[in-house]
Structure formats: structure tokens, C-alpha cells
Residue, then its C-alpha position, 0 to 999 in steps of 0.5 A: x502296320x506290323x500284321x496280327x498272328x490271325x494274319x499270318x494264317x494260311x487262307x482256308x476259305x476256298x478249301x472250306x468252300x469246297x468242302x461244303x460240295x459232298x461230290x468231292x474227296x477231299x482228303x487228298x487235298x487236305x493230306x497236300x495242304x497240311x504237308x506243305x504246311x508242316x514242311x514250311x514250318x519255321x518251328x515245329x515243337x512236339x505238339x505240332x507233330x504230334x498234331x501233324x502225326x494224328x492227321x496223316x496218319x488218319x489219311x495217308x491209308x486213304x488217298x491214292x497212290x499219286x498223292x502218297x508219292x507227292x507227299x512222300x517226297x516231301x516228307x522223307x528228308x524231315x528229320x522230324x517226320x514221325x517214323x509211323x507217317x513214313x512207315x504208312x507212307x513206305x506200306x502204300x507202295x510205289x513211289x511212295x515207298x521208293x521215296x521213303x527208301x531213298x530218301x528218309x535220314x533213318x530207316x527204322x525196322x518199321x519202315x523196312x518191313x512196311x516196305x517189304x522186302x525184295x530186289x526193288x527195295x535193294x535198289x533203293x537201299x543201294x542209292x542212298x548216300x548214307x551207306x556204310x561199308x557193312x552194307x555195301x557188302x550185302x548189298x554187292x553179295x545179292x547179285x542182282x543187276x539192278x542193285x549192281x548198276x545203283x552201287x555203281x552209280x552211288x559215288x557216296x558208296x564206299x565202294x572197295x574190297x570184297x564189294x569191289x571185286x564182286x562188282x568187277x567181277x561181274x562187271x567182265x560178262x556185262x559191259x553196262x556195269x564195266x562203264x558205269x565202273x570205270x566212269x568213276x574216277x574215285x575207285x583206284x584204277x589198279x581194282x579195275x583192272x579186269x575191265x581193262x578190254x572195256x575201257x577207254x585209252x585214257x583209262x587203260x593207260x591208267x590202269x597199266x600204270x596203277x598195275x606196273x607200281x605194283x610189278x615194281x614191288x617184287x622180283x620176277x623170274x624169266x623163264x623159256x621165253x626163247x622155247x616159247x618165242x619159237x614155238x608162237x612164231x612156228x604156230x602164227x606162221x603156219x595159220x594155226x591159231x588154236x595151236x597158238x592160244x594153247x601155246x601161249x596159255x602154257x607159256x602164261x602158266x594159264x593152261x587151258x584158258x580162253x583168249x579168243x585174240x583173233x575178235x577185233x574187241x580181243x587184240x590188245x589182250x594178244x600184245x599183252x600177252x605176248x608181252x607177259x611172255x617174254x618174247x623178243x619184239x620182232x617175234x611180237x611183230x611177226x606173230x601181228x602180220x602172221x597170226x591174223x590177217x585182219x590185223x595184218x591188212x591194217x597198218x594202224x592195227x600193227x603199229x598200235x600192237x607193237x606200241x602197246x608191246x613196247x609200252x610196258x615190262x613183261x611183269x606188268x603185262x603178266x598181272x594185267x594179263x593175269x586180272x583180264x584172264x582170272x589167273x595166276x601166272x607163272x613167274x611172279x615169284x624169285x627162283x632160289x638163284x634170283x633172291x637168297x636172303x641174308x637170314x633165312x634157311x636159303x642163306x649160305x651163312x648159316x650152319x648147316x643142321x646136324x645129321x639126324x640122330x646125332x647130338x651137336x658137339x658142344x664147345x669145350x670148357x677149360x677146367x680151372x685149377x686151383 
């Protein structure tokens, strides 16, 4: 027997039953069941929400905060939730809020200013899946550490460029968000390289890879690593290691810079930058045993150093070295004697320019007679 449209009501005695108790507050219930009602509709024509519209809007600013949320959640993902019940949804606050900010396919003006500004709602932003780049990159200037982790863990996010860079950036003096980067294996490993000292073997290797594709694409000069071989090994063997990191830096072209490469989280970066100084392997094997006697007292720590040392060219660990350290080292460009293009002022084929002041003598014509 086909059942009537009557049927096909929900049941509403037991809540009218207990609307008959004046103990009882039952707007919160009314503002659940005419939600679940509204969510669950086959249909919703423009009468029904503008029904829905009349009756939330009268309740949502009366119920608490827990109802608000559960409704919330419920109704930001409609596309035809009415933009003012999200909007008094997003001015109760709390999860409410959170909810609508997460989770509603269109943020209005409205519902932005009803949610109120602050780091909270910047976290929340930096969740969604719909955020475009513009966004992205205001979302990665406001440096904050929450809105940091969420960007980072928003795999929806197009995360590159400036907004990549700041993130990694950061990333270096807080390992929390160095993991939570380089757990993303959509993000090009050569932008992660900064946080080479933060990732595991598998993804360092990655990344001295992605850094020596880029190496291969331009010439490199090699220069002093003789003077600077002898001068490290002099400064290791005598057990001076401030000495030695100053020595070092001069050779890297990064004067000054902290390297710290006797800390145990710190000794791949000595084998790199041995590396991108050009030294000769057994200088590199000396300075192991010499340089650091916690190193010198394993074996599993030399042998990893020198395989390391030998795992790459001196210009991908000059860049690698260069991403870890936030500097530009000497030798990534060709000197004169390296490279002489075929057209340009460098080339021997061109004329050389006249003497200032003197006019270039012009060719002489031959006069015909006639």
C-alpha cells in the first residue's frame, strides 16, 4: 500500500509533548531537529530556505554554545545554507566559528567580519582546501606558528614560491614545522633544501639530487682548494676548531658564518663543506680523525662522513652547503679563462674599439669614370 505525503512527515509528538513541560528550553532542541530536517531534504526550493532562514535565524542567538557548534558543522558544507545563519553562526564564536571557517564553500565579507579577525581565524583559513595562491601568500607573511603548521599540513594548499621559501625559512629554527615540510612528498625537494640537517636519509639524498640537477646546469670554478686543503688540515691537527670553521668559511666565500660542526646533529654539514671546498679525500679523512674526537672514536661515524664526502661534486655541496648555511658561495660562476662566448664582448673575433677620440676609418670607395 503506497504510504500518504502525511506519512512521510517526521513525528512530532514526543517534541510537542515536551513542549507542554515550561521547565524546559527547548530551543536548542527545535534548532537540532529543524537542521537535520534541512540537511536531509531531497530538495530544498527557495520557500523552504527561506523558511529554514526565518527559524535559525530567530534561534541561533539563543541557544548555547555546544548546540551552535553541532549545528554549525552540519550546515557549513550546504551550498544552500543562507549566508546570514552562517554568518550568526560564525558571531557565536568557538567551534561554531571554527566550523564555518572551515568548512562553508564561500566566505562572504559578512561571515569573515562576524568571525572576527585574529590569529584563530588565520589558522582556520589556512585549513581549507580552497585556497589560492593569492592567499596563500598572506596567509605565510603573517608569521605565525599556528597558521605556519596548518599551511604546512594543507596538502590542498599551493604551497611554492615566496610562500614556500618563508615557510623553510622558519622552518631551520623550528623543527616542529621542518617535519611537517618535509613529510610532504608534493613539495620539490631541491625548495627544501635548507632543511637538509632536519631530514631523514631518504629525503636528504632526495635533496642532493634535486640540488646537483641544478649544479649540472652551469660552469664552476675551482679555486685555492690546495691553500685551503693545507691550512684545514693544519688547524684539525693541532685541535683548533674555531680556527678551522673560520678557515673554512673563507674558503666557502661565507666569512663569518656560524657552522658549529662539532654538535653531533651538525657533522653531515663538515662532510658537505669539506666537499664544496674542494679538498682532496684524504685531507677530508684526516680532518674526521683529527678535528673532533667523538668522531674519531667511532668508526661507523668516520666511514659515514667519507661516504658522504664522496657521494657528490664539489658544486652540488657548494649549493647544498649554501641553502643550509643562508649564503652565496664563492665560485658558482665561470672565470673569463672557463668560458669566452662566441659573441659577446669577451670573444677574441670581435674588433676591438677604436682609441677615444678617434673617428673609425671608413672603407674606401672607388670613383667611377665615365
Amino acid at each position: 500500500m503506497a504510504r500518504s505525503a502525511a506519512d512521510a512527515l517526521p513525528d512530532m509528538s514526543g517534541l510537542l509533548e515536551l513542549a507542554r513541560d515550561r521547565s524546559l528550553d527547548l530551543k536548542p532542541v527545535l534548532l537540532r531537529v529543524q537542521t537535520d530536517l534541512f540537511r536531509t531534504a531531497p530538495a530544498r526550493d527557495p520557500a523552504t530556505i527561506r523558511a529554514f532562514e526565518s527559524l535559525a535565524c530567530g534561534l541561533i542567538p539563543t541557544v548555547d554554545a555546544a548546540t551552535a557548534e553541532i549545528v554549525a558543522q552540519k550546515l557549513a558544507p550546504l551550498a544552500d545554507t543562507p549566508q546570514s545563519v552562517l554568518t550568526l553562526l560564525a558571531a557565536h564564536g568557538g567551534g561554531a566559528r571554527d566550523a564555518v571557517v572551515a568548512s562553508s564553500p564561500v566566505l562572504t565579507r559578512p561571515v569573515l567580519e562576524a568571525a572576527g579577525p585574529g590569529p584563530a581565524l588565520d589558522a582556520m583559513m589556512a585549513r581549507r582546501g580552497d585556497l589560492g595562491r593569492a592567499q596563500v601568500e598572506d596567509l605565510a607573511g603573517r608569521d605565525d606558528p599556528g597558521v605556519d603548521r596548518a599551511l604546512a599540513r594543507n596538502r590542498a594548499a599551493p604551497l611554492a614560491g615566496p610562500a614556500l621559501a618563508r615557510l623553510v625559512a622558519r622552518a631551520q629554527g623550528r623543527p616542529d614545522l621542518a617535519a611537517l615540510l618535509l613529510a610532504r612528498d608534493d613539495l620539490p625537494a631541491v625548495d627544501l633544501a635548507p632543511l637538509y640537517l632536519h631530514a631523514a636519509p631518504e629525503r636528504r639524498e632526495a635533496i642532493r639530487d634535486g640540488i646537483a640537477a641544478r649544479a649540472a646546469l652551469r660552469p664552476q670554478a675551482r679555486a685555492g682548494a690546495r691553500a685551503a686543503g693545507a691550512a684545514l688540515t693544519a688547524f684539525a691537527g693541532r685541535g683548533e676548531p674555531e680556527r678551522f670553521e673560520a678557515a673554512l668559511g673563507e674558503a666557502l666565500g661565507l666569512p663569518g658564518v656560524r657552522l658549529s660542526l662539532t654538535e653531533p646533529e651538525r657533522r653531515d654539514l663538515l662532510a658537505l663543506a669539506l666537499r664544496a671546498a674542494d679538498i682532496a679525500e684524504e685531507e677530508a679523512v684526516f680532518i674526521f680523525l683529527r678535528l673532533d674526537p667523538a668522531i674519531a672514536r667511532s668508526v661507523d661515524a668516520v666511514f659515514g662522513l667519507t661516504r658522504l664526502f664522496r657521494s657528490m661534486d664539489a658544486a652540488t655541496a657548494r649549493d647544498l652547503v649554501a641553502s643550509v648555511l643562508g649564503g652565496e658561495p664563492a665560485g658558482r660562476t665561470a672565470t673569463p679563462e672557463q668560458h669566452r662566448p662566441h659573441h659577446g664582448p669577451a670573444s677574441p673575433r670581435l674588433r676591438q674599439a677604436p682609441a677615444p677620440g678617434l673617428r673609425p676609418m671608413l672603407p674606401e670607395r672607388t670613383r667611377k669614370s665615365s
